[in-house]
Structures are given as structure tokens and as C-alpha cells.
N, C-alpha and C positions, 0 to 999 in steps of 0.2 A: 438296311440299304435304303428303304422307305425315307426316312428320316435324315439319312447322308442327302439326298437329291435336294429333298425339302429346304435343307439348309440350305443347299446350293441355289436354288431358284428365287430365295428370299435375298440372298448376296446378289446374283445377277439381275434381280427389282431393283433393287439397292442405286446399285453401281449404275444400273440405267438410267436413276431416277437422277444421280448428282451429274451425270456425262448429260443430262437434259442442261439441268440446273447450270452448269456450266458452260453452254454452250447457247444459252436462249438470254441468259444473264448480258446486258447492254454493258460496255465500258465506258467508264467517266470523260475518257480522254480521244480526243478527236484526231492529233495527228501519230497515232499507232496503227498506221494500216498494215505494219508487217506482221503484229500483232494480233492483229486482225484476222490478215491472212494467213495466219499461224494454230490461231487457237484450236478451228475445226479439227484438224488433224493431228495434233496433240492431244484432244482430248480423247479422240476414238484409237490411239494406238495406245494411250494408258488403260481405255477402258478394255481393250482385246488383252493386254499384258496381263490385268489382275483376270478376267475371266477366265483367261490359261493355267493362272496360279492358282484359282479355286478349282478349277478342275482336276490338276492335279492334286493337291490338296487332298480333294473327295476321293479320289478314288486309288491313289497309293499310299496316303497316311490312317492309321487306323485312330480313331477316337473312340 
């Protein structure tokens, strides 16, 4: 079980690290402000989706 969490907490560094990467990252292009105002929130409900899918994942699939 030790080892199921560990995995999990390296995914959820992971994931935190590209939802940084993604979100501090500047775009080229100047007139996408909807884009703009879009990204935030796109990136943090993909990044809640996968941390739900590795959760469950971890704790009703067995490996």
C-alpha cells in the first residue's frame, strides 16, 4: 500500500508541475484574450480530472 500512495504522489508532483508549466508559460499571441481568460480554468479542471483518475486508479485497480 506503501508503494500504491508513493506512486501516487509522484503523479500528483507530476501533474502539478506541468498545470504550473502550463499556466505560467506566456503565449505568442497578443489578441487571444479569450484564450487567455480561458486557460486558467482549463487547466485546473484537467488537472482535478486526472488526479480523480489516479485516485481511483490507486485504490480500486490492483497492480
Amino acid at each position: 500500500m506503501i508503494s500504491k500512495l508513493a506512486r501516487l504522489a509522484i503523479r500528483i508532483v507530476i501533474a502539478g508541475a506541468i498545470l504550473w508549466a502550463i499556466i505560467s508559460v506566456p503565449l505568442p499571441f497578443r489578441d487571444a484574450q479569450l484564450l487567455i481568460m480561458l486557460r486558467v480554468p482549463i487547466a485546473v479542471f484537467i488537472f482535478i480530472v486526472y488526479i480523480g483518475k489516479e485516485l481511483y486508479d490507486t485504490f480500486f485497480y490492483a497492480r
